[in-house]
C-alpha positions in Angstrom: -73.3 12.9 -35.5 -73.0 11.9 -32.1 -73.2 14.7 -29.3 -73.2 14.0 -25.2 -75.7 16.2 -23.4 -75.0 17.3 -19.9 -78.2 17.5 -17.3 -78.8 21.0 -16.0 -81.8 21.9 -13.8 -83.3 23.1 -17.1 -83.5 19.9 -18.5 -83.9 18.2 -15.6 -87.2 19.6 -14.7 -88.1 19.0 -18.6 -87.7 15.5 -18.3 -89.3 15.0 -14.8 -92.3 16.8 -16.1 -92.4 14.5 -19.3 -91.8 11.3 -16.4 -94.4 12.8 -14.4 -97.3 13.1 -17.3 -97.0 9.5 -18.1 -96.5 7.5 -15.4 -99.1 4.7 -16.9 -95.7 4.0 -18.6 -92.9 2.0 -18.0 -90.2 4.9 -18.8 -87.6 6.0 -16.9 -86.4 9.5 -15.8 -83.2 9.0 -18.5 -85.3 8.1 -21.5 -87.8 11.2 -20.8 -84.8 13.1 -20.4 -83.9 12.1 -23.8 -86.9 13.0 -25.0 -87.0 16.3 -24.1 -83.9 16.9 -25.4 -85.0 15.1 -28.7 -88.2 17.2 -28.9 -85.9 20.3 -28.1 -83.5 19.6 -31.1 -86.3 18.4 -33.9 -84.9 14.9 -33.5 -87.1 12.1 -34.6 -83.7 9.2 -35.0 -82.3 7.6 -31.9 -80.0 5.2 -31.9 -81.6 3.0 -30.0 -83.4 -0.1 -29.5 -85.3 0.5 -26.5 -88.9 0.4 -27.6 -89.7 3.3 -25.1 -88.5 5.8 -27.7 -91.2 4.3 -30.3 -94.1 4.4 -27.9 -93.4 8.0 -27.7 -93.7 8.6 -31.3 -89.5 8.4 -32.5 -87.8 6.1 -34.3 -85.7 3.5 -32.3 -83.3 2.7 -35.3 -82.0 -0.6 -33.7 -85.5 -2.0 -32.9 -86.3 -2.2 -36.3 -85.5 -5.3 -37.3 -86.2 -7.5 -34.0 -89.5 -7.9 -34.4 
């Protein structure tokens, strides 16, 4: 199931917060944005394959298999 999210100042500052704590990273304000909401929702699957999402402990299902 696919659903589209819409920023509120809620999430927002949930995100920036998440951006904020690890800045020795290279994510940006969207993919901590995503992880709050991920971490919100007991996600642990995103249809992704931006290796961001793995380093902070999901599972990128299209990085799998480019290794």
């Amino acid at each position: 199931r696919v659903e589209i999210v819409f920023v509120d100042p809620d999430l927002w500052s949930k995100g920036w917060n998440i951006y904020e704590t690890r800045l020795d990273k290279a994510w940006s304000l969207t993919d901590c944005i995503s992880f709050a909401v991920m971490k919100e929702r007991g996600l642990s699957d995103a249809l992704t394959g931006d290796r961001h999402f793995v380093q902070a402990g999901y599972h990128a299902l299209l990085a799998e298999d480019r290794e």
